[in-house]
RODO-2510 file (C-alpha; in nm, 4 decimals, decimal comma):
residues 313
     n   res          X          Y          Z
     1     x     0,3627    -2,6919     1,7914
     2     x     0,6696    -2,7331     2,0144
     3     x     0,6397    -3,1160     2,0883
     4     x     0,6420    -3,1695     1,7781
     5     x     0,8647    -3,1150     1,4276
     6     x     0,6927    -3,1367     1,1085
     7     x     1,0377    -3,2084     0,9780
     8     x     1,0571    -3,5065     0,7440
     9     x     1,2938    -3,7897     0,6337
    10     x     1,4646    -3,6437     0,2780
    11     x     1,3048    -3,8740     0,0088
    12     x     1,4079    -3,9501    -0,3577
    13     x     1,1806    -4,0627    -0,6645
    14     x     1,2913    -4,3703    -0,7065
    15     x     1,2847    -4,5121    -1,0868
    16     x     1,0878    -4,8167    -1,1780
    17     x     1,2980    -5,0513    -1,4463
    18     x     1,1243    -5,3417    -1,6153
    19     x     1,1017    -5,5021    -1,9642
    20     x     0,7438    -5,3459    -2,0243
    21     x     0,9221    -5,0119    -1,9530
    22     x     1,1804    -5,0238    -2,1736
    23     x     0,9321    -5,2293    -2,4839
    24     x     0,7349    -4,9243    -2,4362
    25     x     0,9759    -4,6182    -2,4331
    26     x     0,8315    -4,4946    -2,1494
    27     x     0,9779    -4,3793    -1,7992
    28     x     0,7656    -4,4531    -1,4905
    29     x     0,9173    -4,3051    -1,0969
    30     x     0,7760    -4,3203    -0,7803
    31     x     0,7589    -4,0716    -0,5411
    32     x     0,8611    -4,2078    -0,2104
    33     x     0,5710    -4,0320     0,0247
    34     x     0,5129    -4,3655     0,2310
    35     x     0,8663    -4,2593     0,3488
    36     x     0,8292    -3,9256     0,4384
    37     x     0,7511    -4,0019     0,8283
    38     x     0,7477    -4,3574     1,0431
    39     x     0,4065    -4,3327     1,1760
    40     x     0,2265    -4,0568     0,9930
    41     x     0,3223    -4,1269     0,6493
    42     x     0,2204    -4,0123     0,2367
    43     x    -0,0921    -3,8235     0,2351
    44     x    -0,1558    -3,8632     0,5640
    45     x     0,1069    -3,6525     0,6456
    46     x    -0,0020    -3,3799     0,4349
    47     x    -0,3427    -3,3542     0,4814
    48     x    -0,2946    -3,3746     0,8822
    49     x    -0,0508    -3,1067     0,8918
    50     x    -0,2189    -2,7995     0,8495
    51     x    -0,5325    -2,9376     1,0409
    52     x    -0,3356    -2,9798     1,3346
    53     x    -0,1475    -2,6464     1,3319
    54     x    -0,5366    -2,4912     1,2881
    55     x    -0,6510    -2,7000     1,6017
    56     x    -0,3862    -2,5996     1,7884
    57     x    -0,3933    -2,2582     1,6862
    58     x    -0,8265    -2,2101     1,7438
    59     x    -0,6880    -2,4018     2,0941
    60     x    -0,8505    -2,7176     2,0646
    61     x    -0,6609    -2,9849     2,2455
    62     x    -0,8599    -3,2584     2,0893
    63     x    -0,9190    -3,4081     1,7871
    64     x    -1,2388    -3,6005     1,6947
    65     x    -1,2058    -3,8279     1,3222
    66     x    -1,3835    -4,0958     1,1787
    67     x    -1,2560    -4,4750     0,9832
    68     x    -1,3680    -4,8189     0,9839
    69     x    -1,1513    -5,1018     1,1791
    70     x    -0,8330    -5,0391     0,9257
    71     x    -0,8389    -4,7263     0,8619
    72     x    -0,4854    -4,5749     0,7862
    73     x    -0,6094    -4,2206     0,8982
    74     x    -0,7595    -4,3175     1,1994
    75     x    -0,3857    -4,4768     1,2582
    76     x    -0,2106    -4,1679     1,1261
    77     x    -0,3940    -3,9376     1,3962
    78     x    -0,3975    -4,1203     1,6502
    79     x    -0,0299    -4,0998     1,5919
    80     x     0,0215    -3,7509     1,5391
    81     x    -0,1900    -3,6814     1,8148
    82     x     0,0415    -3,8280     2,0325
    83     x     0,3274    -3,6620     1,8733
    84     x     0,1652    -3,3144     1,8938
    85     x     0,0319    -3,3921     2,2293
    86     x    -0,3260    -3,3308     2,1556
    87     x    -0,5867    -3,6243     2,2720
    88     x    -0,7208    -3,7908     1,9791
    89     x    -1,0758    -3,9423     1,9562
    90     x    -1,2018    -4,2576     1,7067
    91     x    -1,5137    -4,2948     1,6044
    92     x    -1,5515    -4,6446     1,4691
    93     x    -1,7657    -4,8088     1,2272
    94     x    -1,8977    -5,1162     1,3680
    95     x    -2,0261    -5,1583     1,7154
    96     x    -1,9940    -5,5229     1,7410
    97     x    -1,6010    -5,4684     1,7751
    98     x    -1,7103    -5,2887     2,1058
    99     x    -1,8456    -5,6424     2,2314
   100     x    -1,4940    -5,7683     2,3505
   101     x    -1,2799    -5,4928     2,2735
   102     x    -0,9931    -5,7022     2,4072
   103     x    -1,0153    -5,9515     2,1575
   104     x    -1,0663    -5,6572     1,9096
   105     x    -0,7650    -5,5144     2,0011
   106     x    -0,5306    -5,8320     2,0194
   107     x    -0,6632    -5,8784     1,6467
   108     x    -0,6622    -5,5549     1,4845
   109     x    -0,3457    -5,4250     1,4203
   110     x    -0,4541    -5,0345     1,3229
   111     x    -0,6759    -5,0156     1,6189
   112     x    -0,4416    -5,1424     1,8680
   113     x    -0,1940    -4,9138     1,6993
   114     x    -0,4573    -4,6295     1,7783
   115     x    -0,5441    -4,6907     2,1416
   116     x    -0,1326    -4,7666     2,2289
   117     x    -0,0684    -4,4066     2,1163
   118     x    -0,3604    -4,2628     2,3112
   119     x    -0,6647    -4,2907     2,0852
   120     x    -1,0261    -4,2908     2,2948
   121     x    -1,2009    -4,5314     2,0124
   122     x    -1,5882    -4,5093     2,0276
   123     x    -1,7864    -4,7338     1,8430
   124     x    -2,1140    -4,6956     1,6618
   125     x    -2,3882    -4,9179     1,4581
   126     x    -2,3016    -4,8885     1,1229
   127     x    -2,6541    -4,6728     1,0669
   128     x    -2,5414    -4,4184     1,2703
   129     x    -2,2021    -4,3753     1,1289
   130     x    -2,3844    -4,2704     0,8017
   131     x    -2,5110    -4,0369     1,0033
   132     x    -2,1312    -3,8796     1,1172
   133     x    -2,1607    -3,5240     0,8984
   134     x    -2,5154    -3,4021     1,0219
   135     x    -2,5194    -3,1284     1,3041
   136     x    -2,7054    -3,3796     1,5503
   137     x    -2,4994    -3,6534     1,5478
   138     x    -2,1784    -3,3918     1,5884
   139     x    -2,4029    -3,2661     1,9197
   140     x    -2,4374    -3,5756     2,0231
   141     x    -2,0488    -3,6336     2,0377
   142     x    -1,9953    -3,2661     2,1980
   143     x    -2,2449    -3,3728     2,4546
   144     x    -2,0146    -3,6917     2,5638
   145     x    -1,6813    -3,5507     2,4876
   146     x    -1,6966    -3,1868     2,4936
   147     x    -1,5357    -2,9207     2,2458
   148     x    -1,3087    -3,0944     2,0016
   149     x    -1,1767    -3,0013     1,6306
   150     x    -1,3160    -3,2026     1,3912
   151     x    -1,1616    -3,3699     1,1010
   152     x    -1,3898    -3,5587     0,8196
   153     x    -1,3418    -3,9264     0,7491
   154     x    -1,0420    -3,9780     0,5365
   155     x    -0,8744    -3,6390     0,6594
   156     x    -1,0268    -3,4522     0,3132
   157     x    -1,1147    -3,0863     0,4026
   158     x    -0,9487    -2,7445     0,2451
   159     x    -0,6656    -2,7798     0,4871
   160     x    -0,5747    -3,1070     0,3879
   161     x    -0,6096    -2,9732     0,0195
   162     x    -0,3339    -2,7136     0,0590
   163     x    -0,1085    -2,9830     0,2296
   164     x    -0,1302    -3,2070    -0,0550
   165     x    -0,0639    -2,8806    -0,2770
   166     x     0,3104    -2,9766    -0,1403
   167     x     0,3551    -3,2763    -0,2969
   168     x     0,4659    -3,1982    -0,6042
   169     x     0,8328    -3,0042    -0,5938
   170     x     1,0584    -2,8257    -0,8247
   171     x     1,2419    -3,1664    -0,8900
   172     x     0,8815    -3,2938    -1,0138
   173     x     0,8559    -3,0573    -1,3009
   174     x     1,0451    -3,2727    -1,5707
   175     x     0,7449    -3,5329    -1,5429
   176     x     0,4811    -3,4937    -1,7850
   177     x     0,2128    -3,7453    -1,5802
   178     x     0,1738    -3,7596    -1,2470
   179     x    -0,0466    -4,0740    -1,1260
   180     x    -0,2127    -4,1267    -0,7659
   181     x    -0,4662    -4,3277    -0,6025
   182     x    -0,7746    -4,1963    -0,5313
   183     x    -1,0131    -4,2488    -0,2116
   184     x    -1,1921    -3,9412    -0,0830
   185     x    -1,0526    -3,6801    -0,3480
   186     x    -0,8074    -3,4527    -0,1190
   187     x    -0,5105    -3,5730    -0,2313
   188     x    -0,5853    -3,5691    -0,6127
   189     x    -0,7028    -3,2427    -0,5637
   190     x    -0,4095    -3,1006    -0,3691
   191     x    -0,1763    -3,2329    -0,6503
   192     x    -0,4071    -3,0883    -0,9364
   193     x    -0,3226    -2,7380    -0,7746
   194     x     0,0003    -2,7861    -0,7062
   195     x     0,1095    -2,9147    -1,0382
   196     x     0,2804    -2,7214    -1,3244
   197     x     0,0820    -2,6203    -1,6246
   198     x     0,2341    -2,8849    -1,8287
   199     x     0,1333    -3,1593    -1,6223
   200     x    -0,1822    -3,3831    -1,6803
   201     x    -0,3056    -3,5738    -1,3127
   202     x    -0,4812    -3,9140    -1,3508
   203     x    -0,5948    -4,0661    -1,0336
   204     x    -0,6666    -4,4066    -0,9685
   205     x    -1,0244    -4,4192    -0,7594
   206     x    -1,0467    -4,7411    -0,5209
   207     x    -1,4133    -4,7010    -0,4912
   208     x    -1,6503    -4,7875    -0,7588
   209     x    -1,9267    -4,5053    -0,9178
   210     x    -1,8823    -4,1884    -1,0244
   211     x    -1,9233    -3,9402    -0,7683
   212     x    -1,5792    -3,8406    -0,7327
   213     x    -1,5600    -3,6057    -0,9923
   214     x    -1,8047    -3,3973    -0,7718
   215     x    -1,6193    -3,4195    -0,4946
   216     x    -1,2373    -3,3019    -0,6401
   217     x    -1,4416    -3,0232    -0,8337
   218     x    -1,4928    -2,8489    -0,4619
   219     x    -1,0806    -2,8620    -0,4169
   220     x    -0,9456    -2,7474    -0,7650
   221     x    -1,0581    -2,5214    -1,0080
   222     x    -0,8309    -2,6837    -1,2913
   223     x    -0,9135    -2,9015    -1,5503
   224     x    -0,5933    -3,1048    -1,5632
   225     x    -0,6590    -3,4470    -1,4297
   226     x    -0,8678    -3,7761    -1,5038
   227     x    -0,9732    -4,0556    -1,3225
   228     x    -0,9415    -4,3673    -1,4821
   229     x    -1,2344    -4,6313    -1,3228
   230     x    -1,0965    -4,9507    -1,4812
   231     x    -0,8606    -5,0693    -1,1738
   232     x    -1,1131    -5,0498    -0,8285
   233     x    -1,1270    -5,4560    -0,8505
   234     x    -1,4849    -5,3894    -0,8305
   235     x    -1,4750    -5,1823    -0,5491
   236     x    -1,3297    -5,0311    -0,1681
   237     x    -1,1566    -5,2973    -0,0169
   238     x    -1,1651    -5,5639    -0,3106
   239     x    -0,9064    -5,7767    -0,4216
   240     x    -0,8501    -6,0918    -0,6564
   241     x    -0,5373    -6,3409    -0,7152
   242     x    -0,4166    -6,1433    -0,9926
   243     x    -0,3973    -5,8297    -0,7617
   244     x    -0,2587    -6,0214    -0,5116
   245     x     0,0875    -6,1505    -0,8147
   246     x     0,1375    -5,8514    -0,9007
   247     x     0,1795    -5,6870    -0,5503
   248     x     0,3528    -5,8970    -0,4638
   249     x     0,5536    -5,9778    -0,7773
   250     x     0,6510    -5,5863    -0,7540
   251     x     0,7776    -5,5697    -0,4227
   252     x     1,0190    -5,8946    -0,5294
   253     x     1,1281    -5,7399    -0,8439
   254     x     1,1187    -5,3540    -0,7342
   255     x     1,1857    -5,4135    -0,3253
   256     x     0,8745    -5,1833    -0,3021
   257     x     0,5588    -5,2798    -0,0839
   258     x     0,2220    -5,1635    -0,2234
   259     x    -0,0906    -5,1929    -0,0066
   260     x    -0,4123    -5,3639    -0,1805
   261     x    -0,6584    -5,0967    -0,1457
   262     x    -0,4691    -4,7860    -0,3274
   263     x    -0,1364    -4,7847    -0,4146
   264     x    -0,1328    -5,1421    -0,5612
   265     x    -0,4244    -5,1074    -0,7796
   266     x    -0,2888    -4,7873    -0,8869
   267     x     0,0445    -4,9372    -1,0139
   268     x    -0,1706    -5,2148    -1,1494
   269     x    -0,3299    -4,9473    -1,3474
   270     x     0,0052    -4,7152    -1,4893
   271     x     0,1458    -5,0760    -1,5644
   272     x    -0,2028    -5,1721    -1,7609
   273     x    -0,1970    -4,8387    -1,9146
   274     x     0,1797    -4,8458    -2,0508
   275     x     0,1204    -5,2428    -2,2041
   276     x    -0,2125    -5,0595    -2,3934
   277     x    -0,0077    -4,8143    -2,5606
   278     x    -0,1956    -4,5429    -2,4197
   279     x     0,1153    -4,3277    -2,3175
   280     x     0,3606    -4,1954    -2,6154
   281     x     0,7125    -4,2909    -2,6206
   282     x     0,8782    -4,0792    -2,4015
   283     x     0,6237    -3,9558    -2,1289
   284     x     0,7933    -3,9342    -1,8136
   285     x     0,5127    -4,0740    -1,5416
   286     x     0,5412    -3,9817    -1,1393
   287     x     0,3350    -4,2199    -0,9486
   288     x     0,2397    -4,1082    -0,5768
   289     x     0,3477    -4,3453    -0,3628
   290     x     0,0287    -4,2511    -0,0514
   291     x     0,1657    -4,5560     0,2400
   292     x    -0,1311    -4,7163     0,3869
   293     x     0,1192    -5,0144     0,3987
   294     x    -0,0061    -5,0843     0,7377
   295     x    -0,3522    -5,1867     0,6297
   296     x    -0,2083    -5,5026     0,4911
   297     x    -0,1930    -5,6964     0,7939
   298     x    -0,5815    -5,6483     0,8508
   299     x    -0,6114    -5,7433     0,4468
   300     x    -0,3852    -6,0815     0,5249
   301     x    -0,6273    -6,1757     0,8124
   302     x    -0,9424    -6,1862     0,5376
   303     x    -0,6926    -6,3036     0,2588
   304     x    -0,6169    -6,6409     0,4917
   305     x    -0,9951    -6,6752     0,4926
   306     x    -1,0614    -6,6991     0,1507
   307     x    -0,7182    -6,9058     0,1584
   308     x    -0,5141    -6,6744    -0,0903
   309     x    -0,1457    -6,5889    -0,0358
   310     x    -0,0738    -6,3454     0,1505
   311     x     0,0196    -5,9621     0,0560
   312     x     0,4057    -5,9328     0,1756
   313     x     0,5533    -5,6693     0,3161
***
């Protein structure tokens, strides 16, 4: 690992102050994770860590992920890759953006991101990327690219587990909630481990359904945390005009950016929560602050479709 220092910017938990706040009795900070590194920021961070040390350790000097056309890990490794100095590999869903990958490029933010900082993107029909965990498809990509180290969609494995374990500090322990967003389960379940006894863990899933429970069960073996499956805005990658206010209305009043798909309708949520009643007067709330701020220029581009406002930044 000596191109590259896991060493990361010093970040605070910054408190939230507002009128609903304050009506309520209740304390609400964030943690600051989007700010932990430029490029490979929040969980991102932490569940690429120890799968890169691994890699480089087993002496793999590629990595191989998966992510759709904004994905924010497919933008994180491709980053850390670089950093690290191993060659990263992107297998995209969608092989219509392979048509004029030009075009693609000059209007996808997170996938010209990728391929400046080294990524090889490889696109595939949207059939065969359900297809990305079984032992022939892998072969298939050995067979064109040769040995690599594999990471899962999303970056959730055990690895990423334990570096989401690290989230939660000594400075964390006065809180009595802790609050994150939920996509594939790794973070959650990193947090749920690393938590103190006293601490109850309610994440915020972006998808709709109920597997998830399954999946954070394979992580943790502790019963401390909840997810709450009020706030997906009916589902991955779904957003409304109230969404949009509040976002938006946040980052005015708190000088905070959210991102649509996690972290915004997470903080929807805790806010939705507090107005219910459904905290006591005097929890103390930490809300994981994930990144995944630079998926909002791909969610602008559909946004000015539909002619909504945009997110800011």
């Amino acid at each position: 690992m000596t191109t590259f220092s896991w060493e990361t910017k010093k970040i605070e938990n910054k408190e939230v102050i507002h009128p609903i706040l304050e009506e309520a009795k209740v304390s609400l900070f964030i943690k600051r994770e989007d700010l932990l590194h430029n490029q490979v920021s929040g969980n991102k961070f932490r569940k690429l860590k120890y799968n890169l040390i691994k890699a480089r350790k087993l002496g793999f000097d590629t990595i191989l992920t998966f992510g759709g056309a904004y994905s924010n890990h497919i933008a994180a490794t491709a980053a850390a890759g670089k950093l690290v100095g191993l060659q990263t590999i992107g297998v995209i869903r969608g092989e219509e953006l392979a048509r004029d990958l030009e075009k693609t490029l000059l209007g996808n933010s997170t996938l010209r991101f990728a391929s400046e900082n080294g990524m090889q993107l490889k696109f595939v029909s949207r059939a065969s990327y359900r297809e990305k965990a079984t032992a022939s498809f892998l072969e298939k990509l050995k067979e064109e690219f040769g040995a690599f180290y594999c990471i899962p969609e999303g970056g959730t494995n055990e690895l990423a587990v334990q570096g989401c374990g690290e989230i939660i500090g000594e400075k964390d322990r006065s809180f009595d909630i802790i609050c994150c967003a939920v996509g594939t389960g790794g973070t959650i379940s990193g947090i749920s481990n690393g938590s103190y006894k006293h601490q109850r863990i309610i994440g915020f899933p972006a998808l709709k359904g109920d597997f998830l429970s399954a999946e954070i069960k394979k992580y943790t073996k502790d019963s401390n945390w909840d997810l709450v499956n009020k706030y997906h805005f009916n589902g991955y990658g779904k957003i409304n005009l109230q969404l949009i206010e509040f976002i938006n209305t946040f980052k005015e009043e708190q000088n905070i950016s959210l991102d649509p798909i996690y972290t915004g309708k997470m903080m929807y949520g805790i806010f939705d929560m507090i107005k219910e009643g459904v905290f006591t007067k005097n929890t103390r709330i930490l809300a994981v602050h994930t990144g995944g701020l630079q998926g909002i220029a791909g969610m602008n581009k559909k946004l000015e479709k539909k002619n909504f406002p945009p997110i800011t930044i």
